[in-house]
C-alpha positions in Angstrom: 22.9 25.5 -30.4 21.9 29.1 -31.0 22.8 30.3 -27.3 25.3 33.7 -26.5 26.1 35.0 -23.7 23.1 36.3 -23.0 21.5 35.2 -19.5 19.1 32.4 -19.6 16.0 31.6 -17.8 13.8 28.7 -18.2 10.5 29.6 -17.4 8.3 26.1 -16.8 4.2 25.5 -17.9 3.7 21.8 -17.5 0.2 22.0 -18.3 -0.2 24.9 -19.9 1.7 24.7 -23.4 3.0 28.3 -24.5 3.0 27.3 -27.9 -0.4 25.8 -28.4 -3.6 27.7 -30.0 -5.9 29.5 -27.7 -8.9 28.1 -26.4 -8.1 24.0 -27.0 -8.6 22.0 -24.3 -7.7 23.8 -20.7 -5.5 26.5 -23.2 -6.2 29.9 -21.6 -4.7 32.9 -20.1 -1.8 31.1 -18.3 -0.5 29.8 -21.9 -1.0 33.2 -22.8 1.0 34.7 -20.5 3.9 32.8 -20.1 4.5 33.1 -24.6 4.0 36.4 -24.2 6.1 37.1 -21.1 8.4 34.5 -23.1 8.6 36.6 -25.9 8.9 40.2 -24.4 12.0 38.8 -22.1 13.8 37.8 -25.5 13.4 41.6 -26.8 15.4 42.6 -23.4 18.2 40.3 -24.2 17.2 36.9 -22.0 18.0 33.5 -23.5 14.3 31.9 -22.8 13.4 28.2 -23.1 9.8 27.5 -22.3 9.1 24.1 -21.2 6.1 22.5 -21.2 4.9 18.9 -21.4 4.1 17.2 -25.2 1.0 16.3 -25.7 0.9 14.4 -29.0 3.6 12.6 -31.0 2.4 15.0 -33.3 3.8 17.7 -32.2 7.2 19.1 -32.6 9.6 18.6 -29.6 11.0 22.2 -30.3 9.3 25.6 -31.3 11.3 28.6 -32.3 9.3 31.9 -31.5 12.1 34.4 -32.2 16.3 33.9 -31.8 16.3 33.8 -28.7 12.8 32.2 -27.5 11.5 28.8 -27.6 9.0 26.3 -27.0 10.6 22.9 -25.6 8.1 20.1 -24.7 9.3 16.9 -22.6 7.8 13.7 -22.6 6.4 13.2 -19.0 3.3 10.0 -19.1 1.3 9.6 -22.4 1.7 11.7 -25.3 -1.9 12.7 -25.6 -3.9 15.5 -23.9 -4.3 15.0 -19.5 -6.7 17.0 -17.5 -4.3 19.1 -15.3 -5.9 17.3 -11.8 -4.6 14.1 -13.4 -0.7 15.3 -14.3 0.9 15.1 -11.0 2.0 11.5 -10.9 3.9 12.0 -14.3 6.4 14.9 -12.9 9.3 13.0 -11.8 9.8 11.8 -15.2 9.5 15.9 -16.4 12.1 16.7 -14.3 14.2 13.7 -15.2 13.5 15.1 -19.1 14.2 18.3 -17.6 17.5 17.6 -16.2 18.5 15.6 -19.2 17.5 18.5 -21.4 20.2 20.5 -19.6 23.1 18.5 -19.3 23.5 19.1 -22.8 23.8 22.5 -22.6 27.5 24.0 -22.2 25.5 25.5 -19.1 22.9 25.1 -16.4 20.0 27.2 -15.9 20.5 29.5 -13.2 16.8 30.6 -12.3 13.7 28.8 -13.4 10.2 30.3 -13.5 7.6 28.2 -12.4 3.6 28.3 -13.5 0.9 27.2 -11.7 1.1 24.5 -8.8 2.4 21.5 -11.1 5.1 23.4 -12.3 6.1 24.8 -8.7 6.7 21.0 -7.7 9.1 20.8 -10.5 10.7 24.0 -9.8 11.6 22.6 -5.8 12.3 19.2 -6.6 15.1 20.8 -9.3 16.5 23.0 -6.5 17.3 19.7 -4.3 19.1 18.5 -6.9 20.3 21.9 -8.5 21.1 24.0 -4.6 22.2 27.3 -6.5 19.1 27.4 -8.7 16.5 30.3 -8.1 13.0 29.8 -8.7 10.4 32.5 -9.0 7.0 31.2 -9.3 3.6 33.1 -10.3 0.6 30.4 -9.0 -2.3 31.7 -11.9 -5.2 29.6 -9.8 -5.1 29.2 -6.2 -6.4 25.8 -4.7 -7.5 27.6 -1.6 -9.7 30.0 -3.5 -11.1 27.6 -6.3 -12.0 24.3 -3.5 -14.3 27.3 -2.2 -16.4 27.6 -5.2 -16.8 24.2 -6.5 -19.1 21.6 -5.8 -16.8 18.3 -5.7 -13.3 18.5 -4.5 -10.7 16.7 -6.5 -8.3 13.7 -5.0 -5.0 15.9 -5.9 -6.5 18.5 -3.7 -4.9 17.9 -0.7 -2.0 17.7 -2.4 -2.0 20.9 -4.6 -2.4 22.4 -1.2 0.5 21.0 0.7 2.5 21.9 -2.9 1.0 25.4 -2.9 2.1 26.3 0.7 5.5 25.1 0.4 6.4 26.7 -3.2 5.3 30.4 -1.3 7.6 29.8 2.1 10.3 28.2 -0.4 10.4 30.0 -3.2 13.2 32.7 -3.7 9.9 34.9 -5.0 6.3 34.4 -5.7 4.8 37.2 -7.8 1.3 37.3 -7.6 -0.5 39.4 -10.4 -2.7 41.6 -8.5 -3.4 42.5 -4.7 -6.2 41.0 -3.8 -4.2 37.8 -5.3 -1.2 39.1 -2.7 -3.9 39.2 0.2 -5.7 35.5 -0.6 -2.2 34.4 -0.5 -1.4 35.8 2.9 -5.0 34.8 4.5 -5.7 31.6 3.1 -2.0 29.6 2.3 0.7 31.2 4.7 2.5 34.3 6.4 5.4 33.2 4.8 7.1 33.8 1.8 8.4 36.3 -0.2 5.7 38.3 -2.4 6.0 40.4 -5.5 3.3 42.3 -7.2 3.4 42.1 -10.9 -0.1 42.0 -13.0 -0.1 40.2 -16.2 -0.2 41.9 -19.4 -1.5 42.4 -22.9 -0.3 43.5 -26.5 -2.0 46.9 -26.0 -1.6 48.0 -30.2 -2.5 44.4 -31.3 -6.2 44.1 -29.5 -6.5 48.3 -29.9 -5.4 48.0 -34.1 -9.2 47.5 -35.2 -11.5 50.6 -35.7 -15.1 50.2 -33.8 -16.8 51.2 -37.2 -14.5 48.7 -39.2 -15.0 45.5 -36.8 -18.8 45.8 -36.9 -19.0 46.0 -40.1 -16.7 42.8 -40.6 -18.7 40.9 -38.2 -22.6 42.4 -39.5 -23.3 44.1 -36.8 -25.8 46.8 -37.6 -25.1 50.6 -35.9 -28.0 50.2 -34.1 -27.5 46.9 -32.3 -26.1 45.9 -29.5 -23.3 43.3 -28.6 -22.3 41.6 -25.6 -19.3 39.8 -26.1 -17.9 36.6 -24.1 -14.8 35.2 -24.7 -12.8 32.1 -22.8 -13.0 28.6 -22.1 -16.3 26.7 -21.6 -15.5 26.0 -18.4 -19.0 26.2 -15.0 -16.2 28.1 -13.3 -16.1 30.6 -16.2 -19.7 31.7 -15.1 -20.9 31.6 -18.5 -24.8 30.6 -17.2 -24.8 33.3 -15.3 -24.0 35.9 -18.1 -26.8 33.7 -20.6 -29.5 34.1 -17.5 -28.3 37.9 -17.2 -28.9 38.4 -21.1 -32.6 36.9 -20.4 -33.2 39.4 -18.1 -31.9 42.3 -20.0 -34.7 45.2 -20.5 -33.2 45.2 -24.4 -33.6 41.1 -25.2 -37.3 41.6 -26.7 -36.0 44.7 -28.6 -34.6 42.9 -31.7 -31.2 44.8 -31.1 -29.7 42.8 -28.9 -27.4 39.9 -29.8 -24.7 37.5 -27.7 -22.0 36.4 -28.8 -19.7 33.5 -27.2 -16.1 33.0 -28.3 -13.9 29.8 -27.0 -12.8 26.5 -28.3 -15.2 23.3 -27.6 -14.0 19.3 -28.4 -16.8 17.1 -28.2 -16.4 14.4 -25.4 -14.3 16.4 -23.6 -14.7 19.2 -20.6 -14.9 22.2 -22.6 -17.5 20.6 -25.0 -19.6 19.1 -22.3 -19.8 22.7 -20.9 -21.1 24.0 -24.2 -23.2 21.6 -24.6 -24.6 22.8 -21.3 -24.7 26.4 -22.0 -26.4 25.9 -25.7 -29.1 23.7 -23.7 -29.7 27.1 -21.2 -29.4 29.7 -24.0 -32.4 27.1 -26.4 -34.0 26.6 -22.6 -34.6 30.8 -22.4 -35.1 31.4 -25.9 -32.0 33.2 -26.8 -31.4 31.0 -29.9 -31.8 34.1 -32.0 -30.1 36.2 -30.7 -27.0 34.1 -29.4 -24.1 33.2 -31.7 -21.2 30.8 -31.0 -18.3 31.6 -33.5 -16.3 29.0 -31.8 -12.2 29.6 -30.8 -11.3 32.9 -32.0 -7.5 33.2 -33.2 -4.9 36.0 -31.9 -6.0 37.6 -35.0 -9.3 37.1 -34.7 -9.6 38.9 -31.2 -8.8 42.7 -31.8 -12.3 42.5 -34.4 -14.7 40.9 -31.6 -13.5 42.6 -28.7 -13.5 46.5 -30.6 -17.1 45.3 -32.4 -18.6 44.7 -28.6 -20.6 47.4 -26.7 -19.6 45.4 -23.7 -17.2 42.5 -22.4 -18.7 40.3 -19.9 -16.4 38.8 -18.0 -18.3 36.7 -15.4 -16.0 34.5 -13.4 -16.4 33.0 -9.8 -12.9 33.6 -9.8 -9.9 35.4 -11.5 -6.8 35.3 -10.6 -6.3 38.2 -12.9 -8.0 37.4 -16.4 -5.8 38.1 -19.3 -9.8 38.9 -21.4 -10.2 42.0 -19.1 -7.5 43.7 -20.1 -8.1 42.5 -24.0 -10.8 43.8 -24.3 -9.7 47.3 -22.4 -7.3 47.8 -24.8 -9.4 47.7 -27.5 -11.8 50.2 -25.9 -14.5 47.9 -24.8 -16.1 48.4 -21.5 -15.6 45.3 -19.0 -18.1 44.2 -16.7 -17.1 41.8 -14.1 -17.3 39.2 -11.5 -15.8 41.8 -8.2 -13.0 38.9 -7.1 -9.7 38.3 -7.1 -7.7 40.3 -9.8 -11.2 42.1 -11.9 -11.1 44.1 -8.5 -7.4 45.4 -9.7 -8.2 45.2 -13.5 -11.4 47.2 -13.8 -12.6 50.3 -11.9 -16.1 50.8 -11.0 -17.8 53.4 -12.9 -14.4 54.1 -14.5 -13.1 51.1 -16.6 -16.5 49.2 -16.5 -18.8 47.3 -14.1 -18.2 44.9 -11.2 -20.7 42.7 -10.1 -21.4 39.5 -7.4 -20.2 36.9 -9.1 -23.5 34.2 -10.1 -25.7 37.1 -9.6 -27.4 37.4 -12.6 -29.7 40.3 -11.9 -26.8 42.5 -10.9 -24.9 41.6 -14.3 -28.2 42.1 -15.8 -28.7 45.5 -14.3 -25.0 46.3 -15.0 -25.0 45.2 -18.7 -28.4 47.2 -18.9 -26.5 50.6 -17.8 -24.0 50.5 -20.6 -26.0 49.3 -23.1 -28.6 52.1 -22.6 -25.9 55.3 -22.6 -23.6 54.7 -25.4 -21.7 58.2 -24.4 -20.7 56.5 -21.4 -20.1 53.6 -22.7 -17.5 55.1 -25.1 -16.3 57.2 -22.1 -15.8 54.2 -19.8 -13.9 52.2 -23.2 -11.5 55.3 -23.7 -10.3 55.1 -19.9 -9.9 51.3 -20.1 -7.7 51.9 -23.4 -5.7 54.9 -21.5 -5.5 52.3 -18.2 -4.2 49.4 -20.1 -1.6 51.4 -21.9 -0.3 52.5 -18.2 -0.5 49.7 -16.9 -0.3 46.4 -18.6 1.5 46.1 -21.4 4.2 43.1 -21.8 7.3 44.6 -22.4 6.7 46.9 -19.3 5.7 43.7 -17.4 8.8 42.3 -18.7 10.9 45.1 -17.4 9.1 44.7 -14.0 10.2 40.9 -14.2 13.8 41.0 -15.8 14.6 43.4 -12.7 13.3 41.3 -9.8 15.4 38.2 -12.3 18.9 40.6 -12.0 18.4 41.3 -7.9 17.9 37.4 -7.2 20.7 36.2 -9.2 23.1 38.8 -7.7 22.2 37.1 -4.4 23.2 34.1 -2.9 21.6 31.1 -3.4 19.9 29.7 -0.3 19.6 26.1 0.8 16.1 24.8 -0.1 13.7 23.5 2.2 13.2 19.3 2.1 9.6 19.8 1.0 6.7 16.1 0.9 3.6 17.0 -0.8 
């Protein structure tokens, strides 16, 4: 064992593994955040054991990030990848793993930091078990919000709900990552609760370490053309068609300048893949094949070269929580334009930062896009105050710092008794 006396925290991603490459199958800014917020929590002298769930007898049980943070992944159901909607009968045998895990540690874990509503189950079924435990859980996706904007409603849904509610009236400390997140939480899951603000963050010198002028010309991008850059998962919520039908429209598409790209990992014969499949059909449907380019999943290294080569990040969601490619892209000095929900309404400001628009109105994104495209001094205006916002604002250690204080007040407290809780 490598442990000190340092304080340790477990922080808990069932679904969403912190040590697995950005942009597989349901990878995306939650796995992003909790390595990262991982990783900066180490640097201010945490003990920090991420656990997530394994997904392949391939991979190893244990990852070592740095001395003093790791990657541990249980076995909970079938070693292979499960949609997230399908995980919840297999989380009794987590926290079984979870607890066994432990016992062989010369110490429990005194506070545990739950991810997303899978992992907040876990969380309050180790606090009956565990009474002085603390748990402090950040939700990344509201069920509330997301049953509004989808078609079909899932059969865990009226359990993600029940879970959802009682993690916020249970919890020693929810932090949600922006206000509007705060408010959604307040209107539309309960009154009740405990309620932190603390936004997500980003490695502002890794994404802002490429020159414009330098990425361009690594990618063959001409001075004189113009690139709107997607990046995420191929995902209908992700809003993808609308940006492709907003590119259609745009006054520059006939103009020979004007090329889309879209960055994110795609399996065949799984979501993501189908949802490519989807979007390549729309983009051959409009006659964008030209001008559209799919590099695929783009590494951590990777990143910093799209987002500083863009004229503008498109970030076109029904709904963000916060979205971890907003403030990517800022710090490399790209523009953002946006879907105006959830946490882009925190992230971006108008005429400022970037753009917000309806979300799945594509003549607004088109209009929007348009704008920046057509004034490149603003455009370079609007990417140096994103740069200077996200360098305030967001960066991980400083969201760290925000986190390992609210960690110190709760385990100078008593613990309280936890609330029975049936989902």
């Amino acid at each position: 064992m490598f442990f000190s006396n340092r304080k340790r925290i477990a922080l808990i991603s069932v679904h969403g593994d912190p040590a697995v490459e950005i942009g597989k199958e349901e990878a995306g800014g939650q796995n992003v955040y909790v390595r990262h917020v991982g990783e900066a929590l180490a640097r201010q002298g945490w003990q920090v054991d991420m656990f997530t769930r394994r997904a392949g007898p391939e991979q190893p049980k244990v990852v070592e990030h740095s001395p003093y943070c790791r990657t541990i992944r249980l076995k909970a159901g079938p070693q292979e990848f499960v949609p997230r909607d399908e995980i919840f009968e297999f989380l009794p045998e987590f926290v079984q793993a979870f607890l066994d895990f432990q016992q062989k540690l010369e110490a429990p874990y005194l506070l545990v930091h739950t991810n997303y509503w899978l992992s907040s189950w876990v969380g309050m079924e180790l606090r009956k078990k565990q009474p002085s435990l603390k748990q402090v859980h950040t939700y990344h996706s509201l069920g509330a919000v997301k049953y509004k904007s989808i078609p079909t409603i899932p059969l865990i849904a009226k359990t993600r709900l029940a879970v959802e509610k009682a993690v916020l009236e249970t919890a020693d400390r929810i932090v949600a990552t922006s206000p509007q997140e705060k408010e959604h939480m307040r209107s539309l899951v309960s009154p009740n609760g405990k309620i932190d603000i603390i936004p997500c963050g980003t490695d502002v010198d890794h994404f802002g370490s490429v020159e414009r002028q330098d990425a361009r010309a690594a990618l063959g991008i001409a001075p004189d053309e113009k690139l709107v850059l997607y990046v995420g998962r191929f995902d209908p919520r992700k809003g993808i068609e609308t940006l492709v039908r907003a590119v259609h429209r745009s006054c520059l598409r006939d103009s020979g300048k004007l090329k889309l790209f879209i960055g994110g990992g795609s399996r065949p014969g799984h979501s993501d893949g189908q949802e490519r499949v989807r979007i390549e059909g729309i983009v051959a449907e409009l006659g964008l094949g030209e001008i559209t380019h799919f590099p695929g999943r783009l590494s951590r290294e990777e990143l910093p070269t799209y987002y500083a080569a863009a004229d503008v990040c498109v970030v076109p969601s029904h709904y963000e929580p916060f979205g971890l490619v907003t403030v990517e892209a800022m710090a490399a000095g790209t523009p953002v334009v946006g879907s105006d929900v959830g946490g882009l309404q925190f992230t971006i400001l108008p005429e400022e930062t970037g753009l917000l628009c309806p979300p799945k109105d594509e003549e607004a994104f088109a209009i929007a896009i348009d704008r920046i495209l057509n004034h490149p001094e603003w455009r370079d205006q609007l990417g140096q105050a994103a740069r200077k916002r996200v360098r305030a604002k967001f960066s991980w250690d400083g969201i760290a710092s925000q986190l390992n204080r609210l960690y110190t007040q709760l385990l100078e407290q008593p613990a309280k008794k936890p609330t029975q809780v049936s989902a």
